[in-house]
N, C-alpha and C positions, 0 to 999 in steps of 0.2 A: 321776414323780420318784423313790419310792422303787424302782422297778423299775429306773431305770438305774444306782441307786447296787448294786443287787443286781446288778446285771450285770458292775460292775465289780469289787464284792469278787471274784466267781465269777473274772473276768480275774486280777485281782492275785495269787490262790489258785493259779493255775494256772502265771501265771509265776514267783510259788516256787518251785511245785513244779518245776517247768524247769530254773530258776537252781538246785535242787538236786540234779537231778540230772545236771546240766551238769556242778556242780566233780565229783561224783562221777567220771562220765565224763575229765573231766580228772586225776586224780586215778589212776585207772585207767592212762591214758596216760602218764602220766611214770612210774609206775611199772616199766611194761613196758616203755618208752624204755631206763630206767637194767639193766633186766635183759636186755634184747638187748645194751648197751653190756658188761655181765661178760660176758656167754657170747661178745660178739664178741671180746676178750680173752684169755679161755682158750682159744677156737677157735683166733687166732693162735698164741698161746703152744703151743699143743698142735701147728698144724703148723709152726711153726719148728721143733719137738723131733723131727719125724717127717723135717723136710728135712737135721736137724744128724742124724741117726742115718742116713741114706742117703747120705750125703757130698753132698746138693747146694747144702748153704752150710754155712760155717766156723762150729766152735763159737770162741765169746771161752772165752779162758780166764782162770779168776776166779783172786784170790788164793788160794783152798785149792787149787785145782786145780795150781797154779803149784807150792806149797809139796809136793804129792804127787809132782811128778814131782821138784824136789831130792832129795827123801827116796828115791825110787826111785832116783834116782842114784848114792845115794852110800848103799846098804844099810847095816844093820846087823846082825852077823850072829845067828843064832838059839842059838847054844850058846854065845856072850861070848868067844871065842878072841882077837879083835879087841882086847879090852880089858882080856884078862890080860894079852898081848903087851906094850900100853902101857904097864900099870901096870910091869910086869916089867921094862925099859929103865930 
């Protein structure tokens, strides 16, 4: 009797130690789950930027970018000739 109950602490001992290094194991796994999931993001991110830089897909154009080509259009000059004129009128 006392040998089978020794038998089983030794069991139960054992599937502790299992049970802990199972969540470890788990534990592990999502961890490296969620870090494939960044680098598989930066990876796209990174060849989207490599196909928007080769022309073979369209960059969006963001509001700043929007705002930089108004401002290129419609320069301002670098020595204020532009805006004595005005004031001067």
């Amino acid at each position: 009797m006392a040998d089978d109950i020794d038998g089983w602490r030794y069991v139960m001992q054992d599937l502790q130690k299992f049970c802990a290094i199972r969540r470890v194991i788990d534990h592990v796994k999502a961890a490296n789950q969620a870090d494939k999931q960044r680098f598989q993001q930066y990876f796209n991110g990174e060849l989207i930027m490599r196909e928007v830089a080769h022309g073979r897909r369209k960059k969006k154009n963001t509001q700043a970018q929007a705002q930089n080509k108004r401002d290129f259009d419609h320069p301002v000059s670098i020595t204020g000739q532009d805006e004595l004129q005005q004031l001067s009128r």
